[in-house]
DRENPA-3360 file (N, C-alpha, C; in nm, 2 decimals, always signed):
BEGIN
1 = XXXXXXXX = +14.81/+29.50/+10.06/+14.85/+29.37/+10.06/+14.73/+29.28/+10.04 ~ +14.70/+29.18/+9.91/+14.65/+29.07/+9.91/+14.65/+29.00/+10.03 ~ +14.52/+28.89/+9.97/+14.46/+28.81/+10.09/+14.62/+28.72/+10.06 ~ +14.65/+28.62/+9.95/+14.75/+28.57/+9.91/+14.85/+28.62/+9.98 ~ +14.92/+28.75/+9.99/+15.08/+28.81/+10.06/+15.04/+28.77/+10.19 ~ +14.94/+28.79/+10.27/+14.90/+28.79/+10.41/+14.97/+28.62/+10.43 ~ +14.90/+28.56/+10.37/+14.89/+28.43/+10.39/+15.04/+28.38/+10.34 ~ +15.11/+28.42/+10.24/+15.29/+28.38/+10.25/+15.34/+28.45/+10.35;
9 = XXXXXXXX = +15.35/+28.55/+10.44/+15.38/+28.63/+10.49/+15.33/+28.51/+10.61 ~ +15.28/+28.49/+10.70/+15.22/+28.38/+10.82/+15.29/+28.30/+10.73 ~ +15.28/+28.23/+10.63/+15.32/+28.07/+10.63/+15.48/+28.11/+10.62 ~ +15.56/+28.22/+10.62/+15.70/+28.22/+10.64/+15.73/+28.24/+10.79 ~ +15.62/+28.34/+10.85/+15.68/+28.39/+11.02/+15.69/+28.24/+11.06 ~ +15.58/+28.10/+11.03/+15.56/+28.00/+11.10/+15.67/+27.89/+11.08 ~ +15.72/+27.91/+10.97/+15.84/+27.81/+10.93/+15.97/+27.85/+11.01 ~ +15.97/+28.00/+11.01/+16.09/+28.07/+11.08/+16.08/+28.04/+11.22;
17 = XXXXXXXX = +15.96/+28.04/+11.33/+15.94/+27.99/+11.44/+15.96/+27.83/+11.46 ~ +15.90/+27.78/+11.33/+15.98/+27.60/+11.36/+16.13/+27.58/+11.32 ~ +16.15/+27.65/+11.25/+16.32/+27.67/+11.26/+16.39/+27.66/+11.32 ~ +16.38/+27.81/+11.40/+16.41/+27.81/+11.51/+16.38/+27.73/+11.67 ~ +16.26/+27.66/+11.68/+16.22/+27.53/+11.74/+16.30/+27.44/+11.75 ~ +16.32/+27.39/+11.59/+16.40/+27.28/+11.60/+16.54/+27.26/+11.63 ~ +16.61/+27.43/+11.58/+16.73/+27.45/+11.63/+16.77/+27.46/+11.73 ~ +16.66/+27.51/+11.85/+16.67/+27.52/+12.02/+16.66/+27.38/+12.05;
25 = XXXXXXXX = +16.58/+27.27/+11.98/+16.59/+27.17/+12.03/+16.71/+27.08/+11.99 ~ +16.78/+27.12/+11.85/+16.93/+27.06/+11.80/+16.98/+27.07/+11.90 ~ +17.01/+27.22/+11.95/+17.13/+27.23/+12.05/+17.13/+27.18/+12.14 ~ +16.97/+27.17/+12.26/+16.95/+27.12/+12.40/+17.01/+26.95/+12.38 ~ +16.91/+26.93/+12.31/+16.96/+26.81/+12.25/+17.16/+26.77/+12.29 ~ +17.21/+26.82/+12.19/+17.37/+26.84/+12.19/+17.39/+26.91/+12.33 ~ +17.40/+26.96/+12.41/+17.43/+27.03/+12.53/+17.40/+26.90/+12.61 ~ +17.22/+26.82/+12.61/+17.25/+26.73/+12.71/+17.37/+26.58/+12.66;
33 = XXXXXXXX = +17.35/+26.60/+12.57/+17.47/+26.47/+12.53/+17.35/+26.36/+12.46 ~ +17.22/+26.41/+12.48/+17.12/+26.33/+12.42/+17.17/+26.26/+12.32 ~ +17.20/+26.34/+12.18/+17.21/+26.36/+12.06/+17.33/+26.27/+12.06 ~ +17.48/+26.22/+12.15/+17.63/+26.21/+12.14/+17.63/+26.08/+12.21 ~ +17.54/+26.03/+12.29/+17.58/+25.93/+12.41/+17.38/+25.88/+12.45 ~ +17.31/+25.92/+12.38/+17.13/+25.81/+12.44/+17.13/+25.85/+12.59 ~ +17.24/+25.90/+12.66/+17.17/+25.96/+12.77/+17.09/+26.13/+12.79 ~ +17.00/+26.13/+12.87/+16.95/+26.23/+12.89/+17.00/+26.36/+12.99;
41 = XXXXXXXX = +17.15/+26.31/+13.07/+17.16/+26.47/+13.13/+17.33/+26.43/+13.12 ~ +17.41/+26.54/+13.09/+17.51/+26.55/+13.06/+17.62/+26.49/+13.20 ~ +17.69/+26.44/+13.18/+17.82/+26.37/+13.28/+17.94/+26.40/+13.27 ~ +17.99/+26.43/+13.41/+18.08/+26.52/+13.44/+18.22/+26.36/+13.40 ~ +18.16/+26.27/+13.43/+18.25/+26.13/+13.43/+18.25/+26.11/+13.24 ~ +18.17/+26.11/+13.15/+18.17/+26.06/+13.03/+18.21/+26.21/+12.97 ~ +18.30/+26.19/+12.89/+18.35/+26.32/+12.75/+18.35/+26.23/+12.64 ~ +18.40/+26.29/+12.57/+18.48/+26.27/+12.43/+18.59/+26.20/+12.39;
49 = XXXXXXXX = +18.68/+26.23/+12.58/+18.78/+26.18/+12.59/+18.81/+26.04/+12.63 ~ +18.68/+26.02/+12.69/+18.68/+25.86/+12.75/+18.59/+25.89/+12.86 ~ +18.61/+25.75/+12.94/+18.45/+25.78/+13.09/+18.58/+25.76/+13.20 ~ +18.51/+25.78/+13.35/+18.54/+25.78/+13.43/+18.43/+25.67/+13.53 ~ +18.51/+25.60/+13.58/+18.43/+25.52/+13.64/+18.47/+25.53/+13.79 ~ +18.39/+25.53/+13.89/+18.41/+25.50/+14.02/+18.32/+25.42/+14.14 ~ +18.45/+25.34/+14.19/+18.41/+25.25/+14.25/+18.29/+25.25/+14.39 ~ +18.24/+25.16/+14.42/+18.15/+25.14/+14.52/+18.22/+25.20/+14.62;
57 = XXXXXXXX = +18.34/+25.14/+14.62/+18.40/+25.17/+14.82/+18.47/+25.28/+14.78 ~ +18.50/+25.35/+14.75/+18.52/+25.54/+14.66/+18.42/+25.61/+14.73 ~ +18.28/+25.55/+14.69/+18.15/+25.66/+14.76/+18.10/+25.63/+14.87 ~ +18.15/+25.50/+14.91/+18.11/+25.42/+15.03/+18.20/+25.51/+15.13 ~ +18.32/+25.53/+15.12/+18.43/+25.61/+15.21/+18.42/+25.69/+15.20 ~ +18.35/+25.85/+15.15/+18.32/+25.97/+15.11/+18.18/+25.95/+15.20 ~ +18.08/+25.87/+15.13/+17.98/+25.89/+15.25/+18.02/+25.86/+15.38 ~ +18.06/+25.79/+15.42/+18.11/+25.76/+15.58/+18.18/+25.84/+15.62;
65 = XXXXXXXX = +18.27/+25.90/+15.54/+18.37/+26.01/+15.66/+18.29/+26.18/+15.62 ~ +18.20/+26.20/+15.56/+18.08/+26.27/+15.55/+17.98/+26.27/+15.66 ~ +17.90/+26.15/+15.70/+17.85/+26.14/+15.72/+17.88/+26.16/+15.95 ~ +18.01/+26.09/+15.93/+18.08/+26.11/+16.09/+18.08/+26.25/+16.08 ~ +18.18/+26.35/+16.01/+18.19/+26.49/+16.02/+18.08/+26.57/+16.10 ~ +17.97/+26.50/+16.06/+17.84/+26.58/+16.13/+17.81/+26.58/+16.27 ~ +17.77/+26.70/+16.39/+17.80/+26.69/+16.50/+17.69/+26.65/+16.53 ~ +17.64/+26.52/+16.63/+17.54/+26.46/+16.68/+17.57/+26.31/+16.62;
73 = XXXXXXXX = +17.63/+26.27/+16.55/+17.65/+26.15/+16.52/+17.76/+26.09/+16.59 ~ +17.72/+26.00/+16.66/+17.81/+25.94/+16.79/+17.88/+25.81/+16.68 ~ +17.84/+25.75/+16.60/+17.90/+25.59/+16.48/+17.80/+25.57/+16.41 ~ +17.85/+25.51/+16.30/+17.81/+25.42/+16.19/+17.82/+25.27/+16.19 ~ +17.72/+25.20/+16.17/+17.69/+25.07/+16.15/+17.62/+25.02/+16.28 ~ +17.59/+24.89/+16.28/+17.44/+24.82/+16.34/+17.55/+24.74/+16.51 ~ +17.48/+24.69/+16.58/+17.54/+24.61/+16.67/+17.69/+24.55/+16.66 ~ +17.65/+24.45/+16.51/+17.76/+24.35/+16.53/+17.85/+24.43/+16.46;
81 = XXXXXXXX = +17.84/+24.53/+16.38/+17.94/+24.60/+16.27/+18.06/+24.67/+16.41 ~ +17.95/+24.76/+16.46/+18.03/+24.81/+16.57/+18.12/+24.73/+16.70 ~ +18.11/+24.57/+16.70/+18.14/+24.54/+16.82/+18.26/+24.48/+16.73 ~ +18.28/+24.46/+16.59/+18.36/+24.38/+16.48/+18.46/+24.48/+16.54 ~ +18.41/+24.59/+16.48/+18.53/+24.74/+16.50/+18.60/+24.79/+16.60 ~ +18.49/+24.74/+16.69/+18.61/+24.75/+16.87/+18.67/+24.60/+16.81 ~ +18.69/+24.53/+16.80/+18.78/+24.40/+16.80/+18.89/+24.47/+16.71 ~ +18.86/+24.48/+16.61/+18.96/+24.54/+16.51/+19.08/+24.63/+16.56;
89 = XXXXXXXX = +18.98/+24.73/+16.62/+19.07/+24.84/+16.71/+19.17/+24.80/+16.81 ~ +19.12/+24.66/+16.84/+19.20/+24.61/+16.99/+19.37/+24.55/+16.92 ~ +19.33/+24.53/+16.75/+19.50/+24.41/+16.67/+19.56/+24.54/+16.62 ~ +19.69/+24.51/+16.70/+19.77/+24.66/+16.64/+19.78/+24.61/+16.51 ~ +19.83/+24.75/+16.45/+19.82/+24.77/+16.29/+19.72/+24.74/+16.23 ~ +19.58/+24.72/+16.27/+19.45/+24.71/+16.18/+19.39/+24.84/+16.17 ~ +19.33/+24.92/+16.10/+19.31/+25.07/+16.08/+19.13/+25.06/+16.06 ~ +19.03/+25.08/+16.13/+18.95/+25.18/+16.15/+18.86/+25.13/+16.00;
97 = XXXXXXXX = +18.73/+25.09/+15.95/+18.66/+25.11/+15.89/+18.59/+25.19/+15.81 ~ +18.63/+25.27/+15.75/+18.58/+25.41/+15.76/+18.44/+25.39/+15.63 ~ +18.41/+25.30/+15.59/+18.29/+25.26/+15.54/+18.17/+25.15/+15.63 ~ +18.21/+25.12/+15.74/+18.16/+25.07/+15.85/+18.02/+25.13/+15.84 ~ +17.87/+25.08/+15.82/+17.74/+25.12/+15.81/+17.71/+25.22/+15.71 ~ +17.80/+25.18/+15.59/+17.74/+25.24/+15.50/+17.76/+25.13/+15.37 ~ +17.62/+25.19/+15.27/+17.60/+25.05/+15.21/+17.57/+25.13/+15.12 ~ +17.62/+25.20/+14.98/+17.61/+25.24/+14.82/+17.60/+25.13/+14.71;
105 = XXXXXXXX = +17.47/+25.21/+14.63/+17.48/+25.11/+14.48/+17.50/+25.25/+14.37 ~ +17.65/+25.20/+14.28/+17.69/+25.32/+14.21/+17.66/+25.27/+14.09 ~ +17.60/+25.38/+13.98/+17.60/+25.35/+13.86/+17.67/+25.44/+13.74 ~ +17.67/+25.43/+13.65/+17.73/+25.51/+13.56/+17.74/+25.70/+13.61 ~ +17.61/+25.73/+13.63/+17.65/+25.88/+13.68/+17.54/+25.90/+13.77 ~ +17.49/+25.80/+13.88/+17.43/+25.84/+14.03/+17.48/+25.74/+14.11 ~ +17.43/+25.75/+14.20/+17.44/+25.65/+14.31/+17.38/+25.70/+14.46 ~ +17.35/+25.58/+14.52/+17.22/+25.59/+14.60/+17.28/+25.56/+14.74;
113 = XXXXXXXX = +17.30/+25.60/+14.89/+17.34/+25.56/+15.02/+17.24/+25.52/+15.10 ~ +17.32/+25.42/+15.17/+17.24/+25.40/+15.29/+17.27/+25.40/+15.41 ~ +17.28/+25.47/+15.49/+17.34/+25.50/+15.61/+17.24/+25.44/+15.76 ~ +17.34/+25.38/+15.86/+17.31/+25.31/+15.98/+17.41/+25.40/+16.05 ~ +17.32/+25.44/+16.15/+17.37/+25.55/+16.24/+17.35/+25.53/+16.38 ~ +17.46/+25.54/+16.51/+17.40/+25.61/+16.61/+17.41/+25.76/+16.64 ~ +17.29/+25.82/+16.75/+17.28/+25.94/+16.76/+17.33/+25.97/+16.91 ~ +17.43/+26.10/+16.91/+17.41/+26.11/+17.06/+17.29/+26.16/+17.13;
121 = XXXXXXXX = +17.25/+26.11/+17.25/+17.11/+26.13/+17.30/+17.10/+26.28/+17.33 ~ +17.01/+26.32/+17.28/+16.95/+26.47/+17.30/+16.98/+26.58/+17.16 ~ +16.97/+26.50/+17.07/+17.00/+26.53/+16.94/+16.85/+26.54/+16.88 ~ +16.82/+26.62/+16.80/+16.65/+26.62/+16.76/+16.74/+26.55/+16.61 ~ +16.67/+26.42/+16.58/+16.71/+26.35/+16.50/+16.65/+26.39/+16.39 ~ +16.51/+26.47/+16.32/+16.51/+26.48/+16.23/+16.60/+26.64/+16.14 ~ +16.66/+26.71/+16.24/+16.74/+26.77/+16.22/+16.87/+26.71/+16.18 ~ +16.90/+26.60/+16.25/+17.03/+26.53/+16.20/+17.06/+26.43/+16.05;
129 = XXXXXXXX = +16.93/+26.46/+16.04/+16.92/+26.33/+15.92/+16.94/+26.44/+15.83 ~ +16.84/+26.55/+15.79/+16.88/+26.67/+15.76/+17.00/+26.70/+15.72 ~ +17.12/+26.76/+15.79/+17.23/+26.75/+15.77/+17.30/+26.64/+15.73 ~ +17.28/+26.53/+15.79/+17.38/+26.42/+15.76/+17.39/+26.43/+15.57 ~ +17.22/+26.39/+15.58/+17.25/+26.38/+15.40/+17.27/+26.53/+15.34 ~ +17.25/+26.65/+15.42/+17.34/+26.77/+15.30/+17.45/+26.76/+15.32 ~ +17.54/+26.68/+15.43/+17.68/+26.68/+15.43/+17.70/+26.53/+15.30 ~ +17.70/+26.44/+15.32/+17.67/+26.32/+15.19/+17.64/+26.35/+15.09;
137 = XXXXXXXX = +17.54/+26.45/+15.08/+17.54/+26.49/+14.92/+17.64/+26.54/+14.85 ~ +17.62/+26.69/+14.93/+17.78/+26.77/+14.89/+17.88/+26.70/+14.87 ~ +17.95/+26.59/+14.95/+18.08/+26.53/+14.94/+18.08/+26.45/+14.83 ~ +17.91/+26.39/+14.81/+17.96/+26.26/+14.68/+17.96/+26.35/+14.58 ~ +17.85/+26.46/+14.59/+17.85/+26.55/+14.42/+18.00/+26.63/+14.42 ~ +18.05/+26.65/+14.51/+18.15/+26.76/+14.47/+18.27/+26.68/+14.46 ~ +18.31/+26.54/+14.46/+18.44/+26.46/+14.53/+18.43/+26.35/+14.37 ~ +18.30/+26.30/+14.32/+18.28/+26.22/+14.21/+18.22/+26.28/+14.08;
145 = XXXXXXXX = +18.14/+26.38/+14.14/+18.08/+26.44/+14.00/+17.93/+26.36/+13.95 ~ +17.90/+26.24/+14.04/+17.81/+26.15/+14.10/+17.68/+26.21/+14.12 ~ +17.58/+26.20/+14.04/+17.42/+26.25/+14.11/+17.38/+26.14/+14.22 ~ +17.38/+26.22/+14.34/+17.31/+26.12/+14.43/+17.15/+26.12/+14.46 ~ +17.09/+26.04/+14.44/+16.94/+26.04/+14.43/+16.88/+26.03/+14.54 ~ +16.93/+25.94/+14.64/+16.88/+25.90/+14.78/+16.97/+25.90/+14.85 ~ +16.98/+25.91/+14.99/+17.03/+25.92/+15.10/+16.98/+25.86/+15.22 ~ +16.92/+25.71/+15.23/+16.86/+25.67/+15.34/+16.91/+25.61/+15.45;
153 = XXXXXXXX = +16.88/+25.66/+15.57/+16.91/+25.75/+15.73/+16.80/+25.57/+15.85 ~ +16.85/+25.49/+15.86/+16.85/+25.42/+15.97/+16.92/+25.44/+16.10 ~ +16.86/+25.47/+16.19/+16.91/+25.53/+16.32/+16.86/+25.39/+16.40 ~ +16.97/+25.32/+16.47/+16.95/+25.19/+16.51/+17.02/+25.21/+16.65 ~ +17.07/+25.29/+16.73/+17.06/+25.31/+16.83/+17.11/+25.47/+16.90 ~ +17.06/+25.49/+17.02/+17.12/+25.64/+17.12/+17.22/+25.62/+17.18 ~ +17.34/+25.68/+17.18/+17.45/+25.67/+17.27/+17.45/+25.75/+17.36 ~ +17.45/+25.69/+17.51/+17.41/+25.81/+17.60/+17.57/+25.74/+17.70;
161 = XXXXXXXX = +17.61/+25.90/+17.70/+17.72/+25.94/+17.78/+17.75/+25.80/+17.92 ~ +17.86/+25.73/+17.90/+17.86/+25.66/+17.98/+17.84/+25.47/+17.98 ~ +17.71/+25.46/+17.85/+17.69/+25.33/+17.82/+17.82/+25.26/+17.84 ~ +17.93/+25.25/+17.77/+18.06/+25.20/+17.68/+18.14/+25.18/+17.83 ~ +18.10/+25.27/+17.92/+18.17/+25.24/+18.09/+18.16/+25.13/+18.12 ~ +18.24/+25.05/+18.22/+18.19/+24.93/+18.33/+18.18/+24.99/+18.41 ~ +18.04/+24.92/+18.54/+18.05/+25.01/+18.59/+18.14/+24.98/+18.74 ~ +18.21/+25.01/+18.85/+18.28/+24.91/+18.95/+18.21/+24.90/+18.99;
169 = XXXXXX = +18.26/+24.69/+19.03/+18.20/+24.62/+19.12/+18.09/+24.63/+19.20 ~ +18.15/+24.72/+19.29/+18.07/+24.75/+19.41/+17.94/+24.84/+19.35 ~ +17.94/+24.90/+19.21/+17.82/+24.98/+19.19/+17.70/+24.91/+19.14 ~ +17.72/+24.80/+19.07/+17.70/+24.71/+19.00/+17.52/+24.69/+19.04 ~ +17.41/+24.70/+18.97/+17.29/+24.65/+18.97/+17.29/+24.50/+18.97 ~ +17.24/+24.47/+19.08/+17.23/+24.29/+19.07/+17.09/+24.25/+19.06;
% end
């Protein structure tokens, strides 16, 4: 083999490797939807067939009744949300908040939570925060199809057995 064959022989292996380059990158390309839609990772909500949109209080109610499921979490929302909710509770036929201390911003295919929590006392809270958002993740990814990015965990007070009591009269600290 000439110096010449050597040298067609490399300048064909090299064309066949960018070939093939460019072809892995055609398809990745096409697989993420890059190539079909200018976004970068493919959505379970956008096809061919049309998009899928979902609403704020859709993920807002998924995180919340997600985020209650979890054992150590005594409620959701801050002072006044919770004292709204005992009022609420007290007018027959008014039904229960079930997005009460949770506050989502959804976008085309993520969306971000923010969760106000109490804990029951003797709960190792960074174990609860833990769970809370694997339980909120799972529910928004598997329920919307939704990438959720953040999950942020304000613990704004401890509920310890009894607070929510009066206590009688006669026991009464003066």
């Amino acid at each position: 083999m000439t110096a010449t064959d050597t040298e067609k022989t490399d300048a064909a292996k090299t064309d066949t490797v960018k070939t093939a380059g460019t072809k892995a990158s055609q398809q990745h390309a096409n697989e993420s939807g890059s190539a079909r839609n200018g976004s970068e990772r493919p959505s379970a909500l956008q096809s061919e067939q049309g998009t899928t949109t979902i609403s704020d209080i859709v993920v807002q109610k998924i995180a919340g009744l997600a985020a209650r499921n979890v054992r150590g979490v005594h409620d959701l929302g801050g002072g006044a949300a919770r004292a709204f909710g005992a009022l609420r509770d007290r007018i027959p036929g008014a039904s229960a908040s079930v997005g009460q201390g949770v506050s989502v911003e959804v976008g085309e295919t993520q969306a971000a939570v923010d969760l106000e929590i109490v804990v029951e006392y003797g709960v190792a809270i960074a174990e609860l925060a833990r769970a809370i958002r694997r339980s909120v993740i799972s529910a928004i990814e598997q329920m919307t199809g939704l990438e959720v990015v953040e999950v942020n965990i304000n613990v704004n007070d401890v509920y310890i057995d009894g607070d929510d009591d009066e206590q009688p009269a006669g026991n009464r600290v003066q």
